[in-house]
C-alpha positions in Angstrom: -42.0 40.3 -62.3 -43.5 39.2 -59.2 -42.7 36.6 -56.7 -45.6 33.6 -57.9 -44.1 30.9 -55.3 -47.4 30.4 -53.1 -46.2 30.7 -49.4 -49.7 30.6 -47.6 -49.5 28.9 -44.3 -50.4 25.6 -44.0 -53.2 24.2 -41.6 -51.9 21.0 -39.8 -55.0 19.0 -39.6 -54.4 19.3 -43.5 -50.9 17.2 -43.2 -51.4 13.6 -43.6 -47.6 12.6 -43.3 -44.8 14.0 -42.4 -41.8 12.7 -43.6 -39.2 13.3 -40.8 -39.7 15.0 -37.6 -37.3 16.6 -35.0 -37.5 19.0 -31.4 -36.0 22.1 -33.5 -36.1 22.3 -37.2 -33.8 24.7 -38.7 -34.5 25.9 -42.5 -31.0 27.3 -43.9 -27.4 26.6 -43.2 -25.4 29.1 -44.0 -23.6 31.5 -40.9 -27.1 31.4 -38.4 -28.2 28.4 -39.3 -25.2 26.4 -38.4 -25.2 28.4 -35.4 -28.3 27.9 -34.2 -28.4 23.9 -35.4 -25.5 23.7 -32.9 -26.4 25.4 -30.2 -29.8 23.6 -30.0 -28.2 20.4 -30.5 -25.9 21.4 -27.8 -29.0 21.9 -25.6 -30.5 18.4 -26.1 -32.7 19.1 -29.0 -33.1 16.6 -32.0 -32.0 18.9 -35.0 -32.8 18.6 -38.3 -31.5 21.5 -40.9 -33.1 22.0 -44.3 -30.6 23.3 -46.9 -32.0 24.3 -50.2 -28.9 23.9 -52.1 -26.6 20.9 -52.6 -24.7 21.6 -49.9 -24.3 23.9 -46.5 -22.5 27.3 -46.8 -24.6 29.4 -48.5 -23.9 33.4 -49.2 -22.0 33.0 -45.9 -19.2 30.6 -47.2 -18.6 33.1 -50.3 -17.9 36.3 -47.8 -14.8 37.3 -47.0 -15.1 36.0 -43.3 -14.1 39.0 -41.2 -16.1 38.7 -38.0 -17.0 42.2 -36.2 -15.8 41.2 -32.6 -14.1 43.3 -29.9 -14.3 44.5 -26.4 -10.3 43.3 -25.5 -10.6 39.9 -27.4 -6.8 37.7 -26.8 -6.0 39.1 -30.6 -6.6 42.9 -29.7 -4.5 42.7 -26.5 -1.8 40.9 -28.2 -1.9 43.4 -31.0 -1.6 46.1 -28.3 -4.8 47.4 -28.5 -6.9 48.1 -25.2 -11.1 47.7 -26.5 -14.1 47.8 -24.5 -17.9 47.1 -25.2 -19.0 50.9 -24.4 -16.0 51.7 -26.9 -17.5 49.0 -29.4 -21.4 50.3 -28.8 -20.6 53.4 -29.4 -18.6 53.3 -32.9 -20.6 50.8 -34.0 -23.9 52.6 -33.0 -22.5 55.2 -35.2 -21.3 53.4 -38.1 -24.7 51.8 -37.9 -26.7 54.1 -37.1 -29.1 56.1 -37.8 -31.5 54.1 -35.5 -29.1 50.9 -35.0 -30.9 48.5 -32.7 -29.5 49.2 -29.9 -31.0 46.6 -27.3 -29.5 44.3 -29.8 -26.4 46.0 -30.2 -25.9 45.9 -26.6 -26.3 42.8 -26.0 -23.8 42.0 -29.4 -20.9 44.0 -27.5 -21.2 43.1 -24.1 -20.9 39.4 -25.2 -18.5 39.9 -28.2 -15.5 38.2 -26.1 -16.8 35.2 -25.2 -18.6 35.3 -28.6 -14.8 35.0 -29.4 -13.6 32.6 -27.5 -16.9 30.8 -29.3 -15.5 30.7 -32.6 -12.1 29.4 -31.0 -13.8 26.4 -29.4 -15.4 25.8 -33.0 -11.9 25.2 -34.2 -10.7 29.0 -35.9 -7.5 30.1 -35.6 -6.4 33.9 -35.4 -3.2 35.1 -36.1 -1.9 38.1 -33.4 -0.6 40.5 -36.2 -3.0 43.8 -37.4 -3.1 44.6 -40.9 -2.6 48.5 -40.6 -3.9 50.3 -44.1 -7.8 50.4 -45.0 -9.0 47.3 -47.4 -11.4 45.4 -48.2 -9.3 42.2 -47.7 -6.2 42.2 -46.3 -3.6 39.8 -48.8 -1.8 38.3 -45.6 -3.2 36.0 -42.7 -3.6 38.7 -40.1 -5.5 38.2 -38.0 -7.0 41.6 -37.4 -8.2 44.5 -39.1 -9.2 48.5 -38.9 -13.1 48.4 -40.3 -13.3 52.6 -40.0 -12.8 52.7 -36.2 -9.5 55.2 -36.4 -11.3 57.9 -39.2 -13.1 61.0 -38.4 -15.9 61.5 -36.9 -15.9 58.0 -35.2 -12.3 58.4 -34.0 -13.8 60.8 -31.8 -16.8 59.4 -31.0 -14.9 56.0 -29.2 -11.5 55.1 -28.8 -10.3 53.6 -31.9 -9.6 49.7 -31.6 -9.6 47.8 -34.5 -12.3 44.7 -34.8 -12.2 43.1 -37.9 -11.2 39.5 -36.7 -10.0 37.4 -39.8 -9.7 33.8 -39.1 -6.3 32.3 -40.4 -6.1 32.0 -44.1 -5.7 34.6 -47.0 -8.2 36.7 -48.7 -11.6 35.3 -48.9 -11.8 33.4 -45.6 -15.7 33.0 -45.0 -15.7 29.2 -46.3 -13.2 28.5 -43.9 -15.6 30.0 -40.6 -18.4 27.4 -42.2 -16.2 24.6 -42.7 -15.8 24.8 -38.6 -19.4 26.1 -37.9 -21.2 23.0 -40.2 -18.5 20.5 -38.6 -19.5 21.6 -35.0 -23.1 21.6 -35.9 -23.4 18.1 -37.6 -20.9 16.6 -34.5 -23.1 18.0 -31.9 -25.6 15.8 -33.7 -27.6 17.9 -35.6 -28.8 16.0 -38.8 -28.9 17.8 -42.6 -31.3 17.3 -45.6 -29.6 19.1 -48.4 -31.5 20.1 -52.0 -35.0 20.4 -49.9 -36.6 23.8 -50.8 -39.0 25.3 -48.1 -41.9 26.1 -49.3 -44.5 27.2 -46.1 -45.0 27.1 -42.7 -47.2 24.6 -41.0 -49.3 26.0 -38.4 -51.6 24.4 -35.8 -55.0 25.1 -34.8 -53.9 27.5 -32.2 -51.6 29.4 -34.3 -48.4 27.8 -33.1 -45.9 27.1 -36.4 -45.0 23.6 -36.1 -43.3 22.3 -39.2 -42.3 23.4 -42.6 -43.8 22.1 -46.3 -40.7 21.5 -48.9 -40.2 20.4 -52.0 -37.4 17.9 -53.1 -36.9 16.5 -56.4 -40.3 17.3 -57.9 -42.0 15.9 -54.5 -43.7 17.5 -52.0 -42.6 16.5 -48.0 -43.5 18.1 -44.8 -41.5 18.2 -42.2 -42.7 18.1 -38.2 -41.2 20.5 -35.3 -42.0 19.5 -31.9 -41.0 22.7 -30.3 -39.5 25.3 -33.1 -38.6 26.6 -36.2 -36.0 28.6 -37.1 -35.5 30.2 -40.0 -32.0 31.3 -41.3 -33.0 31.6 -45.2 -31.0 35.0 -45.9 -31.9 38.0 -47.5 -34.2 38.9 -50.6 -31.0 40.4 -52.6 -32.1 37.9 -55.8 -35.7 38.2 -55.3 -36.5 41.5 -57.9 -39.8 41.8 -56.9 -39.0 42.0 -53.7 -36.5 44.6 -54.3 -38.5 46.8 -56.5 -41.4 46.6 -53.1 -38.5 47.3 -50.2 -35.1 48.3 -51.6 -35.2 49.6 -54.5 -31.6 51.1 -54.2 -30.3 48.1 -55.1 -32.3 47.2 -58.3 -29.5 47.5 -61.3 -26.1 46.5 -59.4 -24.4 43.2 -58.6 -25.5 41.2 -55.4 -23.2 39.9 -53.0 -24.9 36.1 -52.2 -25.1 32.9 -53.3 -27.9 33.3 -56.1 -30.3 31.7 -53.7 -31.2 35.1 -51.2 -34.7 35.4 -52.6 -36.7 36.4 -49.4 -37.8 32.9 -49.1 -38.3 32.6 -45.4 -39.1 36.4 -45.2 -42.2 35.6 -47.0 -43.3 32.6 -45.3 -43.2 34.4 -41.9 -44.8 37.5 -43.3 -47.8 35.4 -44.8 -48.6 34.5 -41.0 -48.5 38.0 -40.1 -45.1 38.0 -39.0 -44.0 41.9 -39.2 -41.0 43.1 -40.5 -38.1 46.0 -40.2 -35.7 47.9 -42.0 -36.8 46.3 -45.5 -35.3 49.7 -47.2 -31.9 49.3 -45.8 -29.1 47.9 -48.0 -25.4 47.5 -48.1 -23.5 48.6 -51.3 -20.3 47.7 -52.0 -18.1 49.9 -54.7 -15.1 48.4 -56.4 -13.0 51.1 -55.9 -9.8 49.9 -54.2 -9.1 51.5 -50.7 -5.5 51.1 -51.0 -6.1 53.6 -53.8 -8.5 55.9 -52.7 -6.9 56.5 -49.3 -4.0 57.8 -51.9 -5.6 60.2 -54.1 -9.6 61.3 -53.7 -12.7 60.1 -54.8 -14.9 62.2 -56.7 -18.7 62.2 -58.3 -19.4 63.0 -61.9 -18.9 67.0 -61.2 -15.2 66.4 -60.1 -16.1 67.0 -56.3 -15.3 64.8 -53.1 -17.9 64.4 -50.9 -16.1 62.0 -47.9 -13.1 61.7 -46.3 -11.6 58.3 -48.3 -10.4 56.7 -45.5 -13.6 55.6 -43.9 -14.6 52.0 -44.1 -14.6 51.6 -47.9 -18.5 50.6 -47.5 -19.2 53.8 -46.1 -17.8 55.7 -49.1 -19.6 53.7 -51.2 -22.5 54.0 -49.9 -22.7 57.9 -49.6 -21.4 57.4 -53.4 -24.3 55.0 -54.6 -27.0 56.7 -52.3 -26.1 60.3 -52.5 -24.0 61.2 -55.6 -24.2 62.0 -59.3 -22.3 58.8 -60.7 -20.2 58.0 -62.4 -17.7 58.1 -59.6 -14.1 58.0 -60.2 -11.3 57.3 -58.5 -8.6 60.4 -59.0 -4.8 59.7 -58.2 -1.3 60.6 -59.6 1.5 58.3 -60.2 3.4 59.0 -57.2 0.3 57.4 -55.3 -0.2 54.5 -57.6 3.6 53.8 -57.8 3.3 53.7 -53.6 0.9 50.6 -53.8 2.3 47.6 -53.0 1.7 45.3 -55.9 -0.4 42.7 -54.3 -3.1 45.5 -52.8 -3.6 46.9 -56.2 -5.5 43.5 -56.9 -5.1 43.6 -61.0 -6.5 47.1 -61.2 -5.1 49.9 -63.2 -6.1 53.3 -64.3 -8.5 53.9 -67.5 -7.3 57.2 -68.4 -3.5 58.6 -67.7 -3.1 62.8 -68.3 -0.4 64.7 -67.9 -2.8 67.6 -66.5 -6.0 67.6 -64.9 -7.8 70.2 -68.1 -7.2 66.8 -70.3 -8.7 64.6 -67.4 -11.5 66.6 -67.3 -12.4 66.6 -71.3 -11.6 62.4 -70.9 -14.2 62.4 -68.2 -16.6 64.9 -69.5 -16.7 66.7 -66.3 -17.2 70.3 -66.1 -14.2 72.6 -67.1 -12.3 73.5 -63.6 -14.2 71.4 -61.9 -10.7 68.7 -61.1 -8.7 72.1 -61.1 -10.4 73.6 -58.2 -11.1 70.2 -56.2 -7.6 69.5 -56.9 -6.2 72.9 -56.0 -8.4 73.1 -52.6 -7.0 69.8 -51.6 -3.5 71.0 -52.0 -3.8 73.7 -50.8 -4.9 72.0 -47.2 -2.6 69.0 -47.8 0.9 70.8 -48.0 -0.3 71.6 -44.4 -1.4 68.2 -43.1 -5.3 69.3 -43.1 -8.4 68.5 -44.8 -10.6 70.6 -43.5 -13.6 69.8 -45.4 -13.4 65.9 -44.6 -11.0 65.5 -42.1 -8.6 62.4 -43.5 -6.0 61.2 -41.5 -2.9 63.2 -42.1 -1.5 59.9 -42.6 -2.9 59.6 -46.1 -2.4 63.7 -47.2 0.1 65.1 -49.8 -0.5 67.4 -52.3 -1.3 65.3 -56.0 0.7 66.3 -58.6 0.4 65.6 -62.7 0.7 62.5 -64.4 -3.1 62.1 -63.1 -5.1 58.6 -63.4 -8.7 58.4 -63.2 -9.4 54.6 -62.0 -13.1 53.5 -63.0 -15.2 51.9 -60.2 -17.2 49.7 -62.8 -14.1 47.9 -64.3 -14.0 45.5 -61.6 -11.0 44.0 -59.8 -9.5 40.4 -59.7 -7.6 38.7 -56.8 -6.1 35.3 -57.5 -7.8 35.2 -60.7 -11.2 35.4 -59.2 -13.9 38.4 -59.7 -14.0 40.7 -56.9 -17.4 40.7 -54.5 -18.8 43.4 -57.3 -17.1 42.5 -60.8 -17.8 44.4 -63.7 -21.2 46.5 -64.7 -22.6 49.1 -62.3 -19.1 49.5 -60.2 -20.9 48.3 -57.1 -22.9 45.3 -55.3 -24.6 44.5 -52.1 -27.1 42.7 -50.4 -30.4 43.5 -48.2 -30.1 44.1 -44.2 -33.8 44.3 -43.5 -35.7 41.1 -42.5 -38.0 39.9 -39.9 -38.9 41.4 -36.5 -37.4 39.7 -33.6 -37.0 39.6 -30.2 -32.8 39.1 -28.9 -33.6 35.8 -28.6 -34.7 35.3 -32.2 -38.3 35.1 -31.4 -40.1 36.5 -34.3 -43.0 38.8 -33.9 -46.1 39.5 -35.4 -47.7 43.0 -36.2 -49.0 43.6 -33.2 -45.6 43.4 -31.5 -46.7 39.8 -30.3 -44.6 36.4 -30.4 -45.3 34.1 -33.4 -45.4 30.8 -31.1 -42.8 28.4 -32.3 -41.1 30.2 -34.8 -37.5 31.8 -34.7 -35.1 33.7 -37.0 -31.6 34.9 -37.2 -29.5 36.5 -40.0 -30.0 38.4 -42.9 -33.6 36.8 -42.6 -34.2 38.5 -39.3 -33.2 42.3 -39.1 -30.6 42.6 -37.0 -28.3 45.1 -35.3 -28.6 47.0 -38.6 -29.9 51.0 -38.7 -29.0 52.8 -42.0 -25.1 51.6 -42.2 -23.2 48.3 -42.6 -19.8 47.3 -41.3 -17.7 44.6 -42.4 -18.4 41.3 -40.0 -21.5 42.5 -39.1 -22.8 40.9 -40.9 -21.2 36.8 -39.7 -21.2 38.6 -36.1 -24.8 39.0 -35.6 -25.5 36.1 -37.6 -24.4 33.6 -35.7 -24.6 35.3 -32.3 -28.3 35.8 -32.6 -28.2 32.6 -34.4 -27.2 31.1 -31.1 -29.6 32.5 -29.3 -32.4 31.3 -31.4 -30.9 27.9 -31.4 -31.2 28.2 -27.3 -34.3 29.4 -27.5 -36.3 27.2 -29.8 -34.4 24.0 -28.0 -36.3 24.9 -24.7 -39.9 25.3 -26.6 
């Protein structure tokens, strides 16, 4: 199916009326948008933000909230950890990498403390305590996190600091980082027209964007920027089309958003010849616990590992999805699974329980041997305090002994009653990083590498500081610090 919505540009001299009018129009208010409807506000600009749905938040409000900050924020040092941005460049250059954008991600780390110390002044709260173990989402309110900063290789790439800032409240916290950002937005006196679809740009005779079309209620409005727009709209996760065109990869599993991510904005800019990079480039989520993978192994459909398991969980997912023969299992005996703490085990337990690993192989249709010699190799290198092949921490190492439980990926987990960020079906979700081409001040440029005047974007609309590989907070981080920028930006015209 293909994307019918017309998103052809629309000529000014063709607008007869426009229905409301404002210095800086902002289309979208989720993370970015609240961030750039702020800051622009907060520069003297008349804002006015166009949300499609009933209500601000978007895919942002669902997340889980952790905000990729360092460089020795307050919560670091009182945690005891010493951080700096050539520290925070450089793992994160890896994690993201290949090809990370590095101008951007420059930029991102050299301001990530008094990016901080923004949130702060926006009203969040941090608690000084570190959640120690790998997770996707820590079950307490501390405020701080390892994201895959003290694993090989990157553990000797930079000098491990943990990043993952969590804003005070349990589990899912990203509603609670919109709450403040919409709050601090609409106070610094930007206004908000909620259930008002964007439909095109409006662009003037000399190719300067200045308004958007919409459509609310069955009617058709347009909508006047005196000096910018900036677009915010998300990603193109729920757009198919789009998907089967750019990212493929993710065609088939669950998407982490809102419902609404359907390239929206994307497609307006690129219909004025607005270029675009890293369209291919997705994150994918498995549901396979880390609290239970860091314990026992993670293998393909032949029975082999192919990571060390105590990487940022979205890093062994991804060189599952991406690389691997699936189904992928999670392998672990009952010493390991007795070891988790109730609460991290999040409602999951194992599909099939064998007192050897011949009968887990026939349950799992793998090859004969194939558990026995993984199994036996790890071990062997375990009752040593090695992994020679992958290098996990010594921390998580100890030769696996029978009962054996394989733990199924696509089963899902629960937390509080409410369906993990994957649920059931494939075993793993995720969302698209690629987006718009733009400068670090959100400017978004055209194919030949030249400004589109008057038109801005930040987000999972723009691409970011995104190469091939996705951290936890990255996501919120660049968000709304670019989103700031933009906000900046289009205020002064």
């Amino acid at each position: 199916m293909r994307a019918t919505r017309p998103v052809t540009p629309v000529p000014a001299a063709t607008v007869g009326h426009y229905d409301a009018e404002s210095d800086v129009l902002v289309v979208g208010f989720g993370c970015a948008g609240a961030a750039a409807a702020y800051e622009a506000a907060a520069a003297g600009a008349e804002v006015l933000v166009l949300e499609r749905a009933g209500g601000p938040g978007g895919s942002s409000a669902l997340s889980g909230g952790e905000l990729y900050l360092g460089g020795g924020t307050p919560v670091q040092r009182a945690c005891g950890f010493e951080d700096s941005a050539d520290d925070m460049f450089a793992y994160l250059d890896a994690a993201l990498g290949p090809h990370a954008d590095q101008e951007k991600l420059r930029l991102y780390c050299e301001g990530s403390v008094a990016h901080f110390q923004w949130f702060v002044d926006r009203g969040l709260t941090f608690e000084p305590a570190l959640w120690s173990a790998p997770t996707w989402m820590p079950t307490t309110r501390d405020g701080l996190m390892w994201l895959g900063e003290n694993a090989w290789p990157y553990n000797e790439i930079a000098r491990p600091a943990p990043r993952g800032h969590r804003c005070a409240t349990e589990a899912f916290g990203g509603w609670l980082v919109m709450e403040k950002l919409v709050a601090a937005a609409e106070d610094a006196g930007a206004a908000v027209q909620a259930d008002t679809l964007a439909t095109a740009l409006i662009v003037d005779g000399s190719g300067r964007v200045v308004g958007v079309t919409a459509r609310r209620h069955g009617r058709d409005l347009a909508f006047r920027a005196r000096k910018g727009v900036v677009l915010t709209t998300g990603g193109f996760a729920d757009n198919e089309a789009m998907l089967a065109d750019h990212a493929p990869h993710l065609i088939g599993h669950d998407k982490v958003s809102d419902g609404l991510d359907d390239g929206s904005g994307i497609r307006m800019a690129a219909a004025l010849g607005a270029a675009t990079r890293r369209m291919g480039v997705v994150e994918l989520a498995l549901t396979a616990l880390p609290a239970m993978v860091t314990r026992g192994m993670l293998v393909n459909a032949h029975g082999q590992r192919f990571i060390n398991e105590d990487v940022y969980p979205g890093l062994f997912s991804a060189a599952a999805v991406l690389t691997q023969p699936a189904p992928y299992w999670v392998l672990i005996d009952e010493e390991g699974y007795e070891s988790i703490p109730e609460a991290e085990r999040w409602g999951v337990v194992p599909r099939f329980v064998t007192e050897t690993l011949a009968e887990l192989e026939t349950e799992l249709e793998m090859p004969q041997g194939a558990l026995e010699s993984t199994v036996g190799t790890y071990n062997t290198h375990a009752a040593q305090g090695r992994d020679p092949y992958f290098h996990k921490d010594p921390r998580w190492l100890r030769p696996l002994k029978g009962p054996f439980a394989a733990v199924d990926p696509r089963a899902g987990f629960h937390r509080g009653g409410r369906p993990g960020a994957a649920g059931a079906g494939t075993g793993a979700a995720g969302f698209t990083l690629g987006g718009l081409h733009t400068t670090v001040d959100g400017v978004v440029l055209d194919v030949s590498g030249e400004p589109v005047p008057g038109l801005y974007a930040a987000g999972r609309a723009a691409s970011g500081i995104h190469g091939e590989g996705y951290v936890s907070g990255t996501s919120l981080g660049d968000g709304t610090f670019f989103g700031r920028r933009a906000g900046v930006a289009a205020a002064g015209g």
